[in-house]
CHARMM internal coordinates of N, CA and C (Angstrom, degrees):
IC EDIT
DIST 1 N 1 CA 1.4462
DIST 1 CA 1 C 1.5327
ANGL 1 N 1 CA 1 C 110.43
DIST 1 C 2 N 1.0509
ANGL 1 CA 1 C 2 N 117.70
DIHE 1 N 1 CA 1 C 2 N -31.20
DIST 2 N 2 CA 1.6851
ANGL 1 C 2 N 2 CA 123.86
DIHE 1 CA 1 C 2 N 2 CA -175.33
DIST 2 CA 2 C 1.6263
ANGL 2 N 2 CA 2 C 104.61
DIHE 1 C 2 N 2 CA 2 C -124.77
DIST 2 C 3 N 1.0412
ANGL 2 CA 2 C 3 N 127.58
DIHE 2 N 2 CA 2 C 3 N 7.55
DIST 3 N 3 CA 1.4017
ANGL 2 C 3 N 3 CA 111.54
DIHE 2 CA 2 C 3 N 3 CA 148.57
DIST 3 CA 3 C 1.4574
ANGL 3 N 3 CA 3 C 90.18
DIHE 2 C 3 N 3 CA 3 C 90.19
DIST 3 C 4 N 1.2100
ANGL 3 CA 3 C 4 N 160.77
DIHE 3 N 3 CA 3 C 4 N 3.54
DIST 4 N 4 CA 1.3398
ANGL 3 C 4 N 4 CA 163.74
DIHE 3 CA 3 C 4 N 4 CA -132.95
DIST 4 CA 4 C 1.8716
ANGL 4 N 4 CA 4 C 123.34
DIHE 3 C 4 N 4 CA 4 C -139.52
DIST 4 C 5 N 1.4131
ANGL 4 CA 4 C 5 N 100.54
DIHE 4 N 4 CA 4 C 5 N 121.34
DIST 5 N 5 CA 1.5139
ANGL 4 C 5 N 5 CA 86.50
DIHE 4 CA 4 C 5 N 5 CA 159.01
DIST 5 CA 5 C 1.5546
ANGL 5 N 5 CA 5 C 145.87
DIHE 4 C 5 N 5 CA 5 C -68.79
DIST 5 C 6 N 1.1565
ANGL 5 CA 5 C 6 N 133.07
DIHE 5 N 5 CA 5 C 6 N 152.60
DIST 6 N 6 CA 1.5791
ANGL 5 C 6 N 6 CA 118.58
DIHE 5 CA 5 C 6 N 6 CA -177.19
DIST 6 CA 6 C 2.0848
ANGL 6 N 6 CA 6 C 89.07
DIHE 5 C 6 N 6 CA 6 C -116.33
DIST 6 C 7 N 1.5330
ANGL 6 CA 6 C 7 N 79.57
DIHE 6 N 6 CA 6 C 7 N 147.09
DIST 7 N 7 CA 1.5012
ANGL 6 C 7 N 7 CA 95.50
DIHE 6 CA 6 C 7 N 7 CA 175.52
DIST 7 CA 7 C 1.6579
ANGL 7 N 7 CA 7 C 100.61
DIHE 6 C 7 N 7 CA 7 C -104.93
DIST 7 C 8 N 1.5819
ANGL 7 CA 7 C 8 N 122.94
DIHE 7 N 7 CA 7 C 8 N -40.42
DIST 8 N 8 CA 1.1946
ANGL 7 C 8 N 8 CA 109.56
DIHE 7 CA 7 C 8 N 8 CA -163.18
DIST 8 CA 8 C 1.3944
ANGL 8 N 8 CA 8 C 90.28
DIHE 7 C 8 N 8 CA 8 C -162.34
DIST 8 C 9 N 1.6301
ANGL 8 CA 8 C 9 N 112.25
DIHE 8 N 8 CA 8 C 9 N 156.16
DIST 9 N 9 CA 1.6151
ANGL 8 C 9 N 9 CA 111.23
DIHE 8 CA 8 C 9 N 9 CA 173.44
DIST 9 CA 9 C 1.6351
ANGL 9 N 9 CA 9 C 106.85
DIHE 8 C 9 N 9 CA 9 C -133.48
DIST 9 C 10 N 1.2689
ANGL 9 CA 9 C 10 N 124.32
DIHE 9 N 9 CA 9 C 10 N 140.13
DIST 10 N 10 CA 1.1130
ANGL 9 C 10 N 10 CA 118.73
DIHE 9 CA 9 C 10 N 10 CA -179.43
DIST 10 CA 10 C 1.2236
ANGL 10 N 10 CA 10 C 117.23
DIHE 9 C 10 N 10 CA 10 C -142.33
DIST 10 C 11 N 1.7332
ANGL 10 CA 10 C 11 N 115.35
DIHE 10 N 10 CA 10 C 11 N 105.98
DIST 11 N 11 CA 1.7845
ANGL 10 C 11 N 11 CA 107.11
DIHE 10 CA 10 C 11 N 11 CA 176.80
DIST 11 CA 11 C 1.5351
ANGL 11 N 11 CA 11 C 128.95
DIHE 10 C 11 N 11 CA 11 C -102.91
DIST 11 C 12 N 1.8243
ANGL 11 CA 11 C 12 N 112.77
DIHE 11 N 11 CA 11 C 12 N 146.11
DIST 12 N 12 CA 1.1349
ANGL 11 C 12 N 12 CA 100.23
DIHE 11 CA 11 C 12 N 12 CA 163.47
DIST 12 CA 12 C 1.2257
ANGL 12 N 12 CA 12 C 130.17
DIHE 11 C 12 N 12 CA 12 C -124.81
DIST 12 C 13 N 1.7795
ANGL 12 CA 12 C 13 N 113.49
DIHE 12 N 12 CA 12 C 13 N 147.29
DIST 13 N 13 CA 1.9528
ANGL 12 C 13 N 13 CA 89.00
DIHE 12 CA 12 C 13 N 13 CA 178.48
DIST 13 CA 13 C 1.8986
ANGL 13 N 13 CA 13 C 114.39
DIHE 12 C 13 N 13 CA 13 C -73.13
DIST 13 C 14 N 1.0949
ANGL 13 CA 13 C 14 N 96.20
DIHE 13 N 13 CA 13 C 14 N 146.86
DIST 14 N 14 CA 1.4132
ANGL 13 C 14 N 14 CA 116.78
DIHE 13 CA 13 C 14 N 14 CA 159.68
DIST 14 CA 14 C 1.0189
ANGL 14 N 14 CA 14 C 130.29
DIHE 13 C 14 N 14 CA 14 C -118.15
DIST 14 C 15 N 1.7261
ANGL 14 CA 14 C 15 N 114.71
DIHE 14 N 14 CA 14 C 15 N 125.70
DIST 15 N 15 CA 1.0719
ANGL 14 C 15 N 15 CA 122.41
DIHE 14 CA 14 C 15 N 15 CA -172.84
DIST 15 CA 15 C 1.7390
ANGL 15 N 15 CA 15 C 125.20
DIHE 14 C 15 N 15 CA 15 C -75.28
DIST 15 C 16 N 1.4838
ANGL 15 CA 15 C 16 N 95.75
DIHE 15 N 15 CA 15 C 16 N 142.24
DIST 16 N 16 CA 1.4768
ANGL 15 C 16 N 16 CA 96.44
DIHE 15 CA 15 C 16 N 16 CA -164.71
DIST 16 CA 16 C 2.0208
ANGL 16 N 16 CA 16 C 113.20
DIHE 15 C 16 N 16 CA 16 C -82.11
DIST 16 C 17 N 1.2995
ANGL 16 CA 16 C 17 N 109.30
DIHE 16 N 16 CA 16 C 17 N 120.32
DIST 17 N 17 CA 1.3996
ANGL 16 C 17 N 17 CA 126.73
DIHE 16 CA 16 C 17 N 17 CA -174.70
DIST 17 CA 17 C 1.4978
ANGL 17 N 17 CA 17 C 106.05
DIHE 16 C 17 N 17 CA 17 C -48.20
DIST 17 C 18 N 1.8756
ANGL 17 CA 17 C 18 N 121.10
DIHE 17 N 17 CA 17 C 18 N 123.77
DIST 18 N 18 CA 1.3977
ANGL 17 C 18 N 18 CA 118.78
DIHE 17 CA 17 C 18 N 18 CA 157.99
DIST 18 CA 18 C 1.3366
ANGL 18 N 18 CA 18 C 111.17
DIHE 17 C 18 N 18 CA 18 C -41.19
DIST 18 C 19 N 1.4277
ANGL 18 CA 18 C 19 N 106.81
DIHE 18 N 18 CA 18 C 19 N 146.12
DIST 19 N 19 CA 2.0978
ANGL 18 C 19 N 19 CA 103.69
DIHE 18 CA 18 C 19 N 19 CA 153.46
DIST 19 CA 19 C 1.2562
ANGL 19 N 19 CA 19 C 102.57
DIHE 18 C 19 N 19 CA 19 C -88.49
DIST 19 C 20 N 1.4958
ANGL 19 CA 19 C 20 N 96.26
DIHE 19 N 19 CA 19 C 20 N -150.70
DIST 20 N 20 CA 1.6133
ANGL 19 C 20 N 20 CA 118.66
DIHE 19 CA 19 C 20 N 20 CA 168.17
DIST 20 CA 20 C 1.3065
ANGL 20 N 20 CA 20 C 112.14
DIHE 19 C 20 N 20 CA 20 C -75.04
DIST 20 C 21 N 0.9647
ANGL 20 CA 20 C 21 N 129.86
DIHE 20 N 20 CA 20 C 21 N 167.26
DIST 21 N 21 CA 1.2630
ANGL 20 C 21 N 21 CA 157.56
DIHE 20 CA 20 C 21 N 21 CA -178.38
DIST 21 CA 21 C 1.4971
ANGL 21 N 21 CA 21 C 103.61
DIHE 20 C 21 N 21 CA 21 C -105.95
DIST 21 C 22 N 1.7864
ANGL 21 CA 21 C 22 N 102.67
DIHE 21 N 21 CA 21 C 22 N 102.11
DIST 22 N 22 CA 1.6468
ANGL 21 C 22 N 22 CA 117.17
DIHE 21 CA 21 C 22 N 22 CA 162.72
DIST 22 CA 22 C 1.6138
ANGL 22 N 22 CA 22 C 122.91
DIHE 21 C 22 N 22 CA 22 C -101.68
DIST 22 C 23 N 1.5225
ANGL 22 CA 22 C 23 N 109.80
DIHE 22 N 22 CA 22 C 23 N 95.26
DIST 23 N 23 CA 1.5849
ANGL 22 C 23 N 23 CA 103.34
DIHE 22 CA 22 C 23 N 23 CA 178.63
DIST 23 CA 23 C 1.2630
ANGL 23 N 23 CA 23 C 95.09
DIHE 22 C 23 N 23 CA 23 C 75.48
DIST 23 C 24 N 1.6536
ANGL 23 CA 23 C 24 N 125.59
DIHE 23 N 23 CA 23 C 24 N -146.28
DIST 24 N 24 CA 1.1992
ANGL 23 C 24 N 24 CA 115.11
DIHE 23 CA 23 C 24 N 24 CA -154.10
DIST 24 CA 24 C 1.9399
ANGL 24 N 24 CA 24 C 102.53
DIHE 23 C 24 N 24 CA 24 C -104.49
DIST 24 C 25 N 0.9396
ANGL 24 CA 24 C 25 N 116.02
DIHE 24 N 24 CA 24 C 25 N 12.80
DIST 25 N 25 CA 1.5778
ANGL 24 C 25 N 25 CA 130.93
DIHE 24 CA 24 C 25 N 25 CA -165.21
DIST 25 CA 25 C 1.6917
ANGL 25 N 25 CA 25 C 97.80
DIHE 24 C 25 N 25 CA 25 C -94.32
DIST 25 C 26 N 1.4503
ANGL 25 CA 25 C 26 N 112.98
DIHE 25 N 25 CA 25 C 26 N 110.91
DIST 26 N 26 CA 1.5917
ANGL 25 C 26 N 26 CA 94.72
DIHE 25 CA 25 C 26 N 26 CA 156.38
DIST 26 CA 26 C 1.4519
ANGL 26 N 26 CA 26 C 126.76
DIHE 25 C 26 N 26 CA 26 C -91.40
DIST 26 C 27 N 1.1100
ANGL 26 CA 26 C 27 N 130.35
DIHE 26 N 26 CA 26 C 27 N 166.89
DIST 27 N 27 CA 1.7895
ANGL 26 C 27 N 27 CA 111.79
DIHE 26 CA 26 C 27 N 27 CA -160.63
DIST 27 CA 27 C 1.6017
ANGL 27 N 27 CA 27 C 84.43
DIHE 26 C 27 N 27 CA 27 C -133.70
DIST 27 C 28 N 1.4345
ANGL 27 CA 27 C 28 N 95.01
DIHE 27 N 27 CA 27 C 28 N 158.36
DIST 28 N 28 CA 1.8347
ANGL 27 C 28 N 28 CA 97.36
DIHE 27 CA 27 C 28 N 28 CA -161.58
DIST 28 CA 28 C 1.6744
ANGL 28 N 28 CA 28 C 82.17
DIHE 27 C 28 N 28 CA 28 C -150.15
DIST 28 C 29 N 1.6295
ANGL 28 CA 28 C 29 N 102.15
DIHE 28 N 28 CA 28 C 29 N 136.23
DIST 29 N 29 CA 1.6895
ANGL 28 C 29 N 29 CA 100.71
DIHE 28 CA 28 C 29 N 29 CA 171.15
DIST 29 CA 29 C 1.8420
ANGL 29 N 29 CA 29 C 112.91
DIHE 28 C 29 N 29 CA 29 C -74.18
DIST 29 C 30 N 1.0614
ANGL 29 CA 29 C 30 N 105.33
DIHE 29 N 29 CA 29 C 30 N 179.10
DIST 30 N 30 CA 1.8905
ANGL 29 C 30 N 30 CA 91.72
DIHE 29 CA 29 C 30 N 30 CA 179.26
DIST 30 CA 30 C 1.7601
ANGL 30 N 30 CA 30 C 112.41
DIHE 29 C 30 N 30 CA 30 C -86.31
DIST 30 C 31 N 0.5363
ANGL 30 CA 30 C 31 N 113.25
DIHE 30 N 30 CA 30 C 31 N 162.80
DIST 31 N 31 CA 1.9316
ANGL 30 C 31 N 31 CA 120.14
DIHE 30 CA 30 C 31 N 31 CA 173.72
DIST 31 CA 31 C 1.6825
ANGL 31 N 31 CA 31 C 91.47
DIHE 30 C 31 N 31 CA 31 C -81.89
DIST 31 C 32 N 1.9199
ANGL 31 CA 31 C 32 N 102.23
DIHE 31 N 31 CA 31 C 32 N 141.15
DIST 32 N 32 CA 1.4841
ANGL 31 C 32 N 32 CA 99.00
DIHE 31 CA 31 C 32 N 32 CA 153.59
DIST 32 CA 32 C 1.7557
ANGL 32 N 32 CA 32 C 89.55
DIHE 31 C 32 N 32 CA 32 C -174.82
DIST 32 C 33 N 1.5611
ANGL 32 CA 32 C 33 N 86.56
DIHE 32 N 32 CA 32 C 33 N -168.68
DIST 33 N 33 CA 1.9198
ANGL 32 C 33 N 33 CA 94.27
DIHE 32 CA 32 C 33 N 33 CA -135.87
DIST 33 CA 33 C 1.8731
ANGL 33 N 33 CA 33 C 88.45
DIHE 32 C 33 N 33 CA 33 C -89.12
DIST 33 C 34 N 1.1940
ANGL 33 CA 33 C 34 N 109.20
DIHE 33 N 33 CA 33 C 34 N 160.57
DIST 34 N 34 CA 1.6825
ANGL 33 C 34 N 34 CA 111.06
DIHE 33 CA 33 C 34 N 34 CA 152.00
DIST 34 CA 34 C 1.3602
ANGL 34 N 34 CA 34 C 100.67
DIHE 33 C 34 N 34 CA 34 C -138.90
DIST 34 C 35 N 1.6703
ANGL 34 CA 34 C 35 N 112.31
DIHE 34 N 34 CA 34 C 35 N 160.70
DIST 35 N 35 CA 1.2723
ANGL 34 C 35 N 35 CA 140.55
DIHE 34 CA 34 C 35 N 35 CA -146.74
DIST 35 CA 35 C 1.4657
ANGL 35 N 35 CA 35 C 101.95
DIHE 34 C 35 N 35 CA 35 C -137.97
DIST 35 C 36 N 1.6835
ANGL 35 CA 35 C 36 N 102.47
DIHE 35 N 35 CA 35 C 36 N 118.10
DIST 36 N 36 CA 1.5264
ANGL 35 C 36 N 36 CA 91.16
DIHE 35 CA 35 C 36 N 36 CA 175.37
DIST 36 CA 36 C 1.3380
ANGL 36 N 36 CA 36 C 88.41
DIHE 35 C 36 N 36 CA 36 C -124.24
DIST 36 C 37 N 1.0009
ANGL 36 CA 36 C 37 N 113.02
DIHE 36 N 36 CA 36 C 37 N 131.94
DIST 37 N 37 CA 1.7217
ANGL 36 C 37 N 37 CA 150.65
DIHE 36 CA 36 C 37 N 37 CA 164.60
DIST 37 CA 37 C 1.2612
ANGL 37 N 37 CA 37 C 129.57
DIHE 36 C 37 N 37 CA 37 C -85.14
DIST 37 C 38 N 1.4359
ANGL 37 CA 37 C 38 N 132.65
DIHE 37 N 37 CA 37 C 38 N 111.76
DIST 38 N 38 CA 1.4119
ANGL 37 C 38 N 38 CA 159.54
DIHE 37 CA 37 C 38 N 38 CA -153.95
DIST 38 CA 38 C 1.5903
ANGL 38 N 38 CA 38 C 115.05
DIHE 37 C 38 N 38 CA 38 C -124.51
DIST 38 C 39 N 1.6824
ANGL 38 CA 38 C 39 N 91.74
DIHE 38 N 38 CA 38 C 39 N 93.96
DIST 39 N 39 CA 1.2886
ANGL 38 C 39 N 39 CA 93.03
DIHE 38 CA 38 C 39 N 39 CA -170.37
DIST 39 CA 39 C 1.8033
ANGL 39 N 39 CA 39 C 116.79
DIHE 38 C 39 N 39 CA 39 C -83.55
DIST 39 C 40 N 1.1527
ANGL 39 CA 39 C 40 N 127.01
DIHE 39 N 39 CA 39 C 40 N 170.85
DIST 40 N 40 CA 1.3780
ANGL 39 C 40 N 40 CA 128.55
DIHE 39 CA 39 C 40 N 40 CA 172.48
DIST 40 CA 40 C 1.1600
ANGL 40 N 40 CA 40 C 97.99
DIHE 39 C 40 N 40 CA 40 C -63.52
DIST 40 C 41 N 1.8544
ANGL 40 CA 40 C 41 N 106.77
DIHE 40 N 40 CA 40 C 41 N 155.82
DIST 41 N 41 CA 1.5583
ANGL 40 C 41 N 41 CA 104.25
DIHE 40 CA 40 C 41 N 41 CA 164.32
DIST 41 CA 41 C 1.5780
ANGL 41 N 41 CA 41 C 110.24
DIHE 40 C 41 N 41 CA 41 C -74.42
DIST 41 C 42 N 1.1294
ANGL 41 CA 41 C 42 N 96.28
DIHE 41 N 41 CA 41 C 42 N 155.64
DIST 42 N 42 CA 1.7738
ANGL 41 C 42 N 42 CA 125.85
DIHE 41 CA 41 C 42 N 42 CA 171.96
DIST 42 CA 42 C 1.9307
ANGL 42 N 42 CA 42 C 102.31
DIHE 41 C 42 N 42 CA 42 C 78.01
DIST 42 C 43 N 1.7483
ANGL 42 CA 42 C 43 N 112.09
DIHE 42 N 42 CA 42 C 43 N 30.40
DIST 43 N 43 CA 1.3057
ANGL 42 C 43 N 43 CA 104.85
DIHE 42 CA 42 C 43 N 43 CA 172.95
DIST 43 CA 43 C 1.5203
ANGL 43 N 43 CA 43 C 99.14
DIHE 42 C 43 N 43 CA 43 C -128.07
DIST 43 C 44 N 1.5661
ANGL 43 CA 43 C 44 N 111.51
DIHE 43 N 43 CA 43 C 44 N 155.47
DIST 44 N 44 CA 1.2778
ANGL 43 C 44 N 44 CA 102.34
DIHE 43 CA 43 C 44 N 44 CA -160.89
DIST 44 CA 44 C 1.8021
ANGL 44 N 44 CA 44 C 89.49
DIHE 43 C 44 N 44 CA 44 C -155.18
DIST 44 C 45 N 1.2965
ANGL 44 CA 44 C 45 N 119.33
DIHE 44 N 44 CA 44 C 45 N 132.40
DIST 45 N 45 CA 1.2235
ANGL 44 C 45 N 45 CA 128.20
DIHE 44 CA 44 C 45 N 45 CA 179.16
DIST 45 CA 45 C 1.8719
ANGL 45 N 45 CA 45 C 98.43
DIHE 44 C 45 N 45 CA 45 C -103.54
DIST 45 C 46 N 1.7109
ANGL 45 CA 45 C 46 N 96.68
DIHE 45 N 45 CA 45 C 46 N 123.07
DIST 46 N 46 CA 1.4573
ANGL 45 C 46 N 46 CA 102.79
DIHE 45 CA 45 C 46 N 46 CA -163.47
DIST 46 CA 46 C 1.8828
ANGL 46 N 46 CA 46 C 97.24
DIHE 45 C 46 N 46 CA 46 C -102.09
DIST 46 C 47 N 1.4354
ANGL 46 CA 46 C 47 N 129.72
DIHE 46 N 46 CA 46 C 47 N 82.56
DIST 47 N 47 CA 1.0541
ANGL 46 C 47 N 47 CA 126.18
DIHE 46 CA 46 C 47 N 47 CA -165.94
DIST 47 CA 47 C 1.4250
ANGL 47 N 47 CA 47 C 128.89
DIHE 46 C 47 N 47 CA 47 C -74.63
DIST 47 C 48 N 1.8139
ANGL 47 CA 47 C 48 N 101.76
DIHE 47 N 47 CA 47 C 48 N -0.59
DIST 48 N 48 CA 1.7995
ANGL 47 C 48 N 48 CA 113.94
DIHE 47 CA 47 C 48 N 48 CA -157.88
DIST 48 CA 48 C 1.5626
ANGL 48 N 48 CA 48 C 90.88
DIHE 47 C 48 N 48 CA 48 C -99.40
DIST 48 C 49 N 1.7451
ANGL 48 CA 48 C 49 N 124.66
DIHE 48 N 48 CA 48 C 49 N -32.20
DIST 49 N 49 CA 1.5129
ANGL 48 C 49 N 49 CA 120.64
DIHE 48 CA 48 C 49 N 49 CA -162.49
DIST 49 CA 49 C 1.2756
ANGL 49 N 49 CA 49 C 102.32
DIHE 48 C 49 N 49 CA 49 C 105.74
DIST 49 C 50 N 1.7086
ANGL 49 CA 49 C 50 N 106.73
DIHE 49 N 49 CA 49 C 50 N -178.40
DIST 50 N 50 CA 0.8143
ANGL 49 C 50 N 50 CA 112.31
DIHE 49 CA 49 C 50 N 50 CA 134.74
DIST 50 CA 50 C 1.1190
ANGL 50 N 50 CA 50 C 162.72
DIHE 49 C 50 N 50 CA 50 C -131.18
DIST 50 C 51 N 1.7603
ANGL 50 CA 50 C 51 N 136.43
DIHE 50 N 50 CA 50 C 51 N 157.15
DIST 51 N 51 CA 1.5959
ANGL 50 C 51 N 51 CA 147.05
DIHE 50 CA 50 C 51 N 51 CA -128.29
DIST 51 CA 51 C 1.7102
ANGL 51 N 51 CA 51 C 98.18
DIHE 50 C 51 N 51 CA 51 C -70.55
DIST 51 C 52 N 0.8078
ANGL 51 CA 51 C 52 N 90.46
DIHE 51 N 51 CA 51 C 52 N 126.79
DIST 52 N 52 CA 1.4595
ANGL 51 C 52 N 52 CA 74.44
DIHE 51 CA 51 C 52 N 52 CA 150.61
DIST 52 CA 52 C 1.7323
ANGL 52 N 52 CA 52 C 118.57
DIHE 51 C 52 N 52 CA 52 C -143.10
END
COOR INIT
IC SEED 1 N 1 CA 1 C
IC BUILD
């Protein structure tokens, strides 16, 4: 998708944050994964565009 090499990938779960408390229900966001991504040297994902 970005034209890019990966050097390494690494995920972790994160746990999903209680809310507030409605009435007698506590509400909880869901758990899910993030991905940190290790690019080769001299590759660079340009996410802003470009300036003009």
């Amino acid at each position: 998708m970005f034209n890019v090499e990966v050097e390494s990938v690494s995920v972790v779960n994160v746990k999903g944050k209680a809310k507030g408390i409605r009435g007698r229900n506590r509400g909880r966001r869901p758990d899910w994964r993030k991905a940190y991504v290790r690019l080769k040297p001299g590759h660079d994902i340009d996410f802003i565009g470009p300036v003009e």
